[in-house]
N, C-alpha and C positions, 0 to 999 in steps of 0.2 A: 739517841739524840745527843749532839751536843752545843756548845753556844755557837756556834758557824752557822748550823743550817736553823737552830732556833730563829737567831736573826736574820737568816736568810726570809726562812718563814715570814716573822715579823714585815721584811718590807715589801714581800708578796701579799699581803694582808693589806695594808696600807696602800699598795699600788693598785691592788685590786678596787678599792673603794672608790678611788682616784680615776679608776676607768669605766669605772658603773657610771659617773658621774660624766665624764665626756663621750660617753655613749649616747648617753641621754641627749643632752645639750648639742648631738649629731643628726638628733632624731634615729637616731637608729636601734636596732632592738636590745632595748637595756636591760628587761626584764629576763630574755635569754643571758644576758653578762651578768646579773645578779643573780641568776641560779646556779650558774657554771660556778661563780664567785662562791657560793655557798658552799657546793658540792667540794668543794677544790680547800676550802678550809675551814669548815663544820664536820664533824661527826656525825651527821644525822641520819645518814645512810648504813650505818657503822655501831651504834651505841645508841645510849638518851643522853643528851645534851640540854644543859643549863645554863640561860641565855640571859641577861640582865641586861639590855640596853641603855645607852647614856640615858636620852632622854626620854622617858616613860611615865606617868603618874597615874593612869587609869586602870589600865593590865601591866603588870610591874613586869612579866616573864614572858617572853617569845620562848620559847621551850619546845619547837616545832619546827620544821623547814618553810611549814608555808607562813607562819605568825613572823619566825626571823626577816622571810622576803617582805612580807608585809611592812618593816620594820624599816630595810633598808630602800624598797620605793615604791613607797604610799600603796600598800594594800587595803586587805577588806577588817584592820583596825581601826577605828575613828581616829584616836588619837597619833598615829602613824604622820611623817608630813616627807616622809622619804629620804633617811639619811647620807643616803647616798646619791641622791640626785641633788641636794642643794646647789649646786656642787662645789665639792672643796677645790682648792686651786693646789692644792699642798698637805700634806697631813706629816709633819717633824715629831721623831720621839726627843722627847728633852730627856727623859730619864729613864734610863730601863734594866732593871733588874732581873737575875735567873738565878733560876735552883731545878738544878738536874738531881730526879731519885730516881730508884731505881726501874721504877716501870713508868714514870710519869715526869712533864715538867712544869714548871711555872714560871710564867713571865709576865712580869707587873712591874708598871710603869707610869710615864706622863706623857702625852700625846698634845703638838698644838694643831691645830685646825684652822689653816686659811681657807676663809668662804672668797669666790672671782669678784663680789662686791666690795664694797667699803667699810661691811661690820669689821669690827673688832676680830680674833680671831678665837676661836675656841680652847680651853683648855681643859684634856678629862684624863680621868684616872682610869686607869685599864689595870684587869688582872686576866689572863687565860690559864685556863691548864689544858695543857697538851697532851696527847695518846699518838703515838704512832701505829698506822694502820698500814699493812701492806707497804713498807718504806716512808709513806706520806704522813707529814706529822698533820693531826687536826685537831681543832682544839672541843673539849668536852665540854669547859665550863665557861662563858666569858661574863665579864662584869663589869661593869662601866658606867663611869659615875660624871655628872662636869665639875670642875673647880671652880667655885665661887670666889673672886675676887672682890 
């Protein structure tokens, strides 16, 4: 790994979120683009993976492929409301930080979040660690928090 295809990754991440969401709002099958999404940059096929969603209060861990889809469009969590269907119109790193070791990396940042209405936009803290599998970097741990303003 290094910082190129890191942030390669990175905006593969981000773009991917971004098309879960105009999927949706096409009507067309989002649920198949959010597991593809998954498969494509989770680990969970791969390793166990530790999931920390921004916003969560109930079940703090998605830690699972079907908990994280849950996660990103409204599964069988209550608290779930579909983060990737809201959907963003944008999602900008404002800040983002790397540390390449030797078998692993980490990339932790600030992330803004425009929603297609009128809210405000979102602002959250991200951390992932990375594992490269078979070429393809995916991420092990993610963590995600919102910034309260």
């Amino acid at each position: 790994m290094n910082k190129e295809n890191i942030y390669e990754f990175l905006n593969s991440w981000k773009d991917g979120v971004i098309s879960i969401g105009s999927v949706y709002k096409s009507d067309d099958d989002y649920k198949k683009e959010a597991a593809s999404f998954i498969d494509k940059h989770y680990a969970f096929d791969e390793s166990n993976v530790l999931f920390k969603p921004t916003f969560t209060k109930q079940v703090i861990f998605r830690n699972n492929k079907e908990d994280a889809l849950s996660y990103f469009i409204k599964g069988d969590i209550i608290e779930d409301n579909g983060f990737a269907i809201k959907p963003w119109k944008s999602i900008e790193p404002l800040e983002i930080h790397i540390n390449i070791e030797e078998s692993f990396s980490i990339a932790m940042g600030v992330l803004e979040l425009s929603p297609f209405n009128d809210e405000n936009p979102t602002k959250i803290a991200f951390t992932f660690i990375l594992n490269e599998f078979d070429g393809a970097i995916k991420i092990k741990a993610h963590h995600s928090s919102p910034i309260i303003s």
